[in-house]
KEGU-806459 format. One record per residue (C-alpha): chain; x, y, z; residue in three letters. Coordinates in steps of 0.02 Angstrom, whole numbers. Example, Ala and Ser with C-alpha at 12.3 -4.5 7.8 and 13.67 -1.06 7.14 Angstrom:
BEGIN
+-----+--------+--------+--------+------+
: mol :      X :      Y :      Z : type :
+-----+--------+--------+--------+------+
:   A :    615 :   -225 :    390 :  ALA :
:   A :    684 :    -53 :    357 :  SER :
+-----+--------+--------+--------+------+
end
This chain:
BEGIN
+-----+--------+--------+--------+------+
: mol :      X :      Y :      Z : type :
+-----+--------+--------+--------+------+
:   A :  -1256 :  -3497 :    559 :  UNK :
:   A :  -1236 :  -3543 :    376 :  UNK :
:   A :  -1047 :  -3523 :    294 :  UNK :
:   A :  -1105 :  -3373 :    186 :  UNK :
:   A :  -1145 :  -3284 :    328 :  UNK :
:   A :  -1008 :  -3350 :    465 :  UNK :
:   A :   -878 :  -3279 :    330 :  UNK :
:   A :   -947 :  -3121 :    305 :  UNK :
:   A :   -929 :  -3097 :    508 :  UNK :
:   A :   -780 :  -3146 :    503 :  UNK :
:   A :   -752 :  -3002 :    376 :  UNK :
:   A :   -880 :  -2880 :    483 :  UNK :
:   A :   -963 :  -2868 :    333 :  UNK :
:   A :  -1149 :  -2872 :    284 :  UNK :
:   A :  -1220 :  -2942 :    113 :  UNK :
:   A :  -1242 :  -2826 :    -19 :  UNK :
:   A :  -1274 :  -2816 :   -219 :  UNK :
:   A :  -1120 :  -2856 :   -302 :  UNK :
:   A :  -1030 :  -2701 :   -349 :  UNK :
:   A :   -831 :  -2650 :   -385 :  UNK :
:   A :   -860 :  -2555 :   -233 :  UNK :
:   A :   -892 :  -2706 :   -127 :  UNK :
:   A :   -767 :  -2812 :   -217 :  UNK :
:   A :   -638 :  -2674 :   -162 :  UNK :
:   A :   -705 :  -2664 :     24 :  UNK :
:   A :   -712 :  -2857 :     49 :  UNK :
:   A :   -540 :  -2880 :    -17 :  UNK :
:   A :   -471 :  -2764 :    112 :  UNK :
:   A :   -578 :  -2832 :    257 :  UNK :
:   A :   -517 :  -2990 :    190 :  UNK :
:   A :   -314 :  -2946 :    192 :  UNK :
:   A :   -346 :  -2866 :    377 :  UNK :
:   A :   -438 :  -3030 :    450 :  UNK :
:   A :   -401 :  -3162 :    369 :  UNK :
:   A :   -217 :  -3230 :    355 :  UNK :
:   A :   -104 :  -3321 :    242 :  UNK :
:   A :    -34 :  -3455 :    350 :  UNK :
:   A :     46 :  -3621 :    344 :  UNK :
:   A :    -34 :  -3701 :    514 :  UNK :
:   A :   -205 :  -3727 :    432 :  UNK :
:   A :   -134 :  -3809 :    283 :  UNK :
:   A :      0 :  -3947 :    375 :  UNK :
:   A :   -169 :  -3991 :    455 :  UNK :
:   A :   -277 :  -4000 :    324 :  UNK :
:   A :   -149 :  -4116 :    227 :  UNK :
:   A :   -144 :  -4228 :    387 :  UNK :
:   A :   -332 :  -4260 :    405 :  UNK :
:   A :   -368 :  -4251 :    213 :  UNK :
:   A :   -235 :  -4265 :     86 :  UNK :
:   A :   -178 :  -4157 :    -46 :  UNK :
:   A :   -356 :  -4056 :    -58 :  UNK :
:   A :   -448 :  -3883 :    -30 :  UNK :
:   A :   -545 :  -3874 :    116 :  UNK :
:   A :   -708 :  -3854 :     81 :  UNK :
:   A :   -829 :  -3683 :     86 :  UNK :
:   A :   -907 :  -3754 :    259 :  UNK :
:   A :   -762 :  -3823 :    325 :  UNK :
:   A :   -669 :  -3674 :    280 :  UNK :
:   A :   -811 :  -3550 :    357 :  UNK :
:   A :   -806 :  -3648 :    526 :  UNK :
:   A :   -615 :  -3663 :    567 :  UNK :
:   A :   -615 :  -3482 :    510 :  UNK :
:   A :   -726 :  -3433 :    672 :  UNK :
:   A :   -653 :  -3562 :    773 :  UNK :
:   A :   -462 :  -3590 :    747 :  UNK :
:   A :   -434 :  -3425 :    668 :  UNK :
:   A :   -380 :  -3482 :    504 :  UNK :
:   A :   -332 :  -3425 :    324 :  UNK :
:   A :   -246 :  -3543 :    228 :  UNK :
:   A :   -131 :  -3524 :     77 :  UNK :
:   A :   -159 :  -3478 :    -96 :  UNK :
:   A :   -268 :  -3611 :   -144 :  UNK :
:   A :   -372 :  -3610 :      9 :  UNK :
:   A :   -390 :  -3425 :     19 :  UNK :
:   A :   -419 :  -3386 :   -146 :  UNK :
:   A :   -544 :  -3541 :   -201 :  UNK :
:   A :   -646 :  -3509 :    -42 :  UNK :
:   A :   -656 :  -3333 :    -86 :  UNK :
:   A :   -710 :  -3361 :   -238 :  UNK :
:   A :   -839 :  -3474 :   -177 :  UNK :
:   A :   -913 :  -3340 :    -66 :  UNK :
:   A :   -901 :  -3205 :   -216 :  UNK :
:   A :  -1021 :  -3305 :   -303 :  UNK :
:   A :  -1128 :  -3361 :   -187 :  UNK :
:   A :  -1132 :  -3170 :   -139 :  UNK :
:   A :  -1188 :  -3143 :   -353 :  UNK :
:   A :  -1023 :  -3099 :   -425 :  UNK :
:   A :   -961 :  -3199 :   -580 :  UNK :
:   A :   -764 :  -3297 :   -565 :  UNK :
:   A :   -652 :  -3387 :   -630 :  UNK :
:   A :   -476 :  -3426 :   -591 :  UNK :
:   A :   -297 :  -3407 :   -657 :  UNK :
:   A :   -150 :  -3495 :   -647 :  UNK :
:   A :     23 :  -3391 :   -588 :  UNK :
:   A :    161 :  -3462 :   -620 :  UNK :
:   A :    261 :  -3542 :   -526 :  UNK :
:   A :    146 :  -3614 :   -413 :  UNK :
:   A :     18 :  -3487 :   -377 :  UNK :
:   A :   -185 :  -3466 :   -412 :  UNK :
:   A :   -295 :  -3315 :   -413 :  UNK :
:   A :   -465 :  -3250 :   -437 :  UNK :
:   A :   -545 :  -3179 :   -607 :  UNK :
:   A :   -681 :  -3079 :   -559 :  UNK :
:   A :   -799 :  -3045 :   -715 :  UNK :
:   A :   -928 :  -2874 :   -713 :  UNK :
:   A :  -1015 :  -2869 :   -880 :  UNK :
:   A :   -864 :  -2838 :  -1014 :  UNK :
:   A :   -741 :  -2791 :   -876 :  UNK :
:   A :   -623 :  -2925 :   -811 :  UNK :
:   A :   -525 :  -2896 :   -621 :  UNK :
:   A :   -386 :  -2988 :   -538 :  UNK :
:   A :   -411 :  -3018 :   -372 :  UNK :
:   A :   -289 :  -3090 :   -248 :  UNK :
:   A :   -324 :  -3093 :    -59 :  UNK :
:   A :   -189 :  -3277 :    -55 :  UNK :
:   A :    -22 :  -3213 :    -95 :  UNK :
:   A :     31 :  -3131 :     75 :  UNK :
:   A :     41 :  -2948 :      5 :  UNK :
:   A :    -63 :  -2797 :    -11 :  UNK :
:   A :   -138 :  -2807 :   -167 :  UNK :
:   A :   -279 :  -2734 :   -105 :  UNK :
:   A :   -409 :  -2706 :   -253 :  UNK :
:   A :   -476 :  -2778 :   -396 :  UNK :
:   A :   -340 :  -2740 :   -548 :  UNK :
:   A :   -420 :  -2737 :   -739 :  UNK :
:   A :   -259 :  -2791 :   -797 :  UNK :
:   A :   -301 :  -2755 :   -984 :  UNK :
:   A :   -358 :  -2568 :   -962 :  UNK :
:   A :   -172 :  -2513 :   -977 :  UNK :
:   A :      9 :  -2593 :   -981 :  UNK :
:   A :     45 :  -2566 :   -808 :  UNK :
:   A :    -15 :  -2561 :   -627 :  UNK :
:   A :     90 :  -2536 :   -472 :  UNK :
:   A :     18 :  -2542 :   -312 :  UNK :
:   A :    121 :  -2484 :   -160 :  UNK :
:   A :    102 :  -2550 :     33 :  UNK :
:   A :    189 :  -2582 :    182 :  UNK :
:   A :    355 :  -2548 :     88 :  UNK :
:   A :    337 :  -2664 :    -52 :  UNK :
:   A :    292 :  -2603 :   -238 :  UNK :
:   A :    172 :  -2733 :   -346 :  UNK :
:   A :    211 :  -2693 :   -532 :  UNK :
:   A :     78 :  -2773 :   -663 :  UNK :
:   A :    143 :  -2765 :   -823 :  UNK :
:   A :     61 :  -2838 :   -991 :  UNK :
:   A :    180 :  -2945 :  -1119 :  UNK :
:   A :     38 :  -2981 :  -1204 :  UNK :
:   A :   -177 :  -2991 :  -1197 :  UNK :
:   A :   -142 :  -3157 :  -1086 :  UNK :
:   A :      2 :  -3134 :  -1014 :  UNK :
:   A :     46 :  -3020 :   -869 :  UNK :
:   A :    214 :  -3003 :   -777 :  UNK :
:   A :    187 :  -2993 :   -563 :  UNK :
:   A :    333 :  -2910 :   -496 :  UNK :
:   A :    355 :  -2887 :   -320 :  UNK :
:   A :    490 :  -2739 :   -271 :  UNK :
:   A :    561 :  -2700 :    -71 :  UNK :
:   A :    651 :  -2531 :    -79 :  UNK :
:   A :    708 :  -2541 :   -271 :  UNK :
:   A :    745 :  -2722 :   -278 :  UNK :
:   A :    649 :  -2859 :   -362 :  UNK :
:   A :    630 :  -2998 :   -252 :  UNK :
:   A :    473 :  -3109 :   -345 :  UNK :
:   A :    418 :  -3126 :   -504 :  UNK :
:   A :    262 :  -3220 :   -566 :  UNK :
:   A :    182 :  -3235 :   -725 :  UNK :
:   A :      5 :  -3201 :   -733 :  UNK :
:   A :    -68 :  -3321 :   -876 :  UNK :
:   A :   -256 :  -3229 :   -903 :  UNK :
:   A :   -343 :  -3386 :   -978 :  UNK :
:   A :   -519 :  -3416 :   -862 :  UNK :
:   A :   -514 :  -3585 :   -782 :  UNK :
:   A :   -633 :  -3696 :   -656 :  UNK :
:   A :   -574 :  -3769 :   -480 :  UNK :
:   A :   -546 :  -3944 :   -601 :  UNK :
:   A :   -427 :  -3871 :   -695 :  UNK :
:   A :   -319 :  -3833 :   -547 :  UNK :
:   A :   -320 :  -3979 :   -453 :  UNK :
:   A :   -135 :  -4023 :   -522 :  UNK :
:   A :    -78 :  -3881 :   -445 :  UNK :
:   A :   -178 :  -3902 :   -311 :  UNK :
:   A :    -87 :  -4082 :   -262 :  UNK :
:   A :     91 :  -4013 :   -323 :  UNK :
:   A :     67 :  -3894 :   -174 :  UNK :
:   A :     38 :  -4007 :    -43 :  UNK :
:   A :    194 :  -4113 :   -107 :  UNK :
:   A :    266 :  -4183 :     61 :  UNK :
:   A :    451 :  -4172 :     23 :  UNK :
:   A :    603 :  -4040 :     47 :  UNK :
:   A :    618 :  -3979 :   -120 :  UNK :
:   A :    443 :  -3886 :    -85 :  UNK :
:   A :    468 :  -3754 :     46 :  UNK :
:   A :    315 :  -3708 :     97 :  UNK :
:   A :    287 :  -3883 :    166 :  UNK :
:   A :    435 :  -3864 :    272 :  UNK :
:   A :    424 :  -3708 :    353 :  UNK :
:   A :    293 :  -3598 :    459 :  UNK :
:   A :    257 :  -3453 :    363 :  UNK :
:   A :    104 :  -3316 :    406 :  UNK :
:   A :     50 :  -3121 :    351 :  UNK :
:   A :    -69 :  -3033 :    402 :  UNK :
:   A :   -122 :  -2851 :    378 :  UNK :
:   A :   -181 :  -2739 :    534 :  UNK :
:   A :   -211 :  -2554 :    509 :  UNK :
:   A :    -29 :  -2486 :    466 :  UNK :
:   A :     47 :  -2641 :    514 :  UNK :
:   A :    110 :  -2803 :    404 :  UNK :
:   A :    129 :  -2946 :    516 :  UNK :
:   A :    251 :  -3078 :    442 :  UNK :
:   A :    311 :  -3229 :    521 :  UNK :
:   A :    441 :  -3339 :    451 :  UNK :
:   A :    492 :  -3502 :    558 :  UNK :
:   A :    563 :  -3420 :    729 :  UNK :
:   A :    562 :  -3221 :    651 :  UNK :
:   A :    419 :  -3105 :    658 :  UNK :
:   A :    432 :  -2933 :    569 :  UNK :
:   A :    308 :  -2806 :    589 :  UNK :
:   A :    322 :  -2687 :    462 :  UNK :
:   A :    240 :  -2512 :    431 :  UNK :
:   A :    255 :  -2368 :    334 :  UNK :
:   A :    408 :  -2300 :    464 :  UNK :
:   A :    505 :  -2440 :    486 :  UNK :
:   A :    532 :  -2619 :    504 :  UNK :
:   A :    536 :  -2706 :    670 :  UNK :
:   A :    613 :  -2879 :    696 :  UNK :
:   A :    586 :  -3001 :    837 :  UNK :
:   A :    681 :  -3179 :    840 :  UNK :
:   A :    621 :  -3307 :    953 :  UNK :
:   A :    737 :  -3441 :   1043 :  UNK :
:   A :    594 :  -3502 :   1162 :  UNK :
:   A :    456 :  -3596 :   1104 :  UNK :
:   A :    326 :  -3513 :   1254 :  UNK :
:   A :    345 :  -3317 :   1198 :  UNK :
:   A :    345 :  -3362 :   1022 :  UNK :
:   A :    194 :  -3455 :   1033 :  UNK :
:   A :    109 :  -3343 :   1134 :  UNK :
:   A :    153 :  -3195 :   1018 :  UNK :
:   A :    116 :  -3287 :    860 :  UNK :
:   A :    -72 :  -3324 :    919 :  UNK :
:   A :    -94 :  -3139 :    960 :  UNK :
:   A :    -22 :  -3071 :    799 :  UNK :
:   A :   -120 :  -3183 :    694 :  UNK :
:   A :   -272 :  -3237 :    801 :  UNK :
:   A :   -276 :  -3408 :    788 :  UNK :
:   A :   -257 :  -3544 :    925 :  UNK :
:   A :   -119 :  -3620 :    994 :  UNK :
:   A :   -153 :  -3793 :    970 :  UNK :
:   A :   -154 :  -3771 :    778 :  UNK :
:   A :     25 :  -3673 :    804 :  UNK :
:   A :     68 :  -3839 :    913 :  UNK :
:   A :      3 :  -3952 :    766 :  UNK :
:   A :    101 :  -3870 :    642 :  UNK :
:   A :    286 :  -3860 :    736 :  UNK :
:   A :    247 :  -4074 :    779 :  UNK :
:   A :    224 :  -4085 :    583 :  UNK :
:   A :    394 :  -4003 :    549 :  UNK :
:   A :    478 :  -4101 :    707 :  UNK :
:   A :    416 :  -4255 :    605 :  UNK :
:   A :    496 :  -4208 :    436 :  UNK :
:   A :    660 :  -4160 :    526 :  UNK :
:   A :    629 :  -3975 :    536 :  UNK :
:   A :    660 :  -3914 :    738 :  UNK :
:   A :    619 :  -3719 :    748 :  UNK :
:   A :    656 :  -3762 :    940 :  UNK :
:   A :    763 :  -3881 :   1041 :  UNK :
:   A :    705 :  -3944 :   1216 :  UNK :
+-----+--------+--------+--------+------+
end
């Protein structure tokens, strides 16, 4: 089976003519069964350095291990599939340390973001009016223009702001991100994400997010919170909420045990 079409059953998807109506349903498929995760990536920088898988690569330990990626994986390989399924991208830098998708239908221009771990779950023409909110899962996403390139991403939890991005809307190509790109895979403490498991993952009503030893699973009632002082049931529950093996789970709490990060003592 070729990548194009090993990714699109991972998405339970079939091939169709590009559309906003197909962007919409393959970002949602996307958000439900495919997660942002850390595992994939402490790999990854093992085996091949400070680099995006690529679309093959990507396409087969999707089937296999289960995996997403982070921001740069997720959104570059989706990209990569949007075009090879007709649609026209680019990408744009967030700041700090963030990338997403332009998606570009005839004079129209969408933001799409299936690698930031939230439900921004459709395509957003940012420049059609001054501001967008999305709500899901508890959270409110709040677009808001400063200007024709620049857009504010605020991300609210039950009236509080607890992100804020800046959306620069300037087209760029995979080269021009490849900065970024290594800054994110920079192996020292001052960069979190390298030291710490995180995962989300969106199932019908529920958000699944893991962070190091907690998993919450969060819905439109309430918020339920599991902490884990065994390394067997967290394993074990971490593989079913997120569908991907254990030995990649394994690989990733050895990479933190290296770096002097124990999530559990023997």
């Amino acid at each position: 089976m070729d990548a194009v079409s090993a990714y699109l059953e991972q998405l339970k998807m079939n091939k169709e003519q590009p559309s906003l109506n197909y962007l919409q349903r393959l970002i949602q498929h996307h958000l439900s069964l495919i997660p942002y995760e850390t595992f994939s990536k402490f790999h990854y920088f093992t085996k091949h350095g400070c680099r995006v898988p690529g679309f093959a690569q990507f396409a087969v330990n999707l089937t296999n291990r289960g995996w997403g990626g982070t921001c740069y994986s997720l959104n570059m390989n989706f990209a990569r599939l949007l075009k090879e399924l007709g649609f026209s991208c680019s990408f744009v830098r967030v700041l700090p340390g963030h990338a997403a998708i332009m998606v570009h239908m005839g004079d129209r221009h969408f933001y799409v973001d299936v690698g930031y771990g939230s439900p921004i779950t459709r395509p957003i023409e940012l420049n059609s009016r001054p501001r967008h909110v999305l709500h899901g899962f508890g959270e409110e996403i709040i677009f808001t223009s400063r200007n024709e390139q620049i857009f504010q991403l605020e991300r609210r939890s039950h009236g509080k702001t607890f992100v804020t991005k800046q959306i620069v809307w300037e087209p760029l190509t995979e080269e021009d991100l490849q900065q970024d790109i290594a800054a994110s895979y920079k192996d020292c403490s001052s960069n979190i994400t390298m030291r710490r498991i995180s995962a989300v993952r969106f199932q019908g009503n529920n958000c699944y997010f893991l962070r190091n030893q907690t998993l919450k699973v969060i819905n439109y009632r309430d918020i339920r919170e599991y902490h884990f002082r065994e390394q067997t049931p967290w394993l074990r529950t971490v593989a079913e909420a997120f569908q991907i093996d254990e030995k990649g789970i394994e690989e990733s709490l050895a990479f933190l045990n290296e770096r002097g990060v124990h999530l559990f003592t023997k």
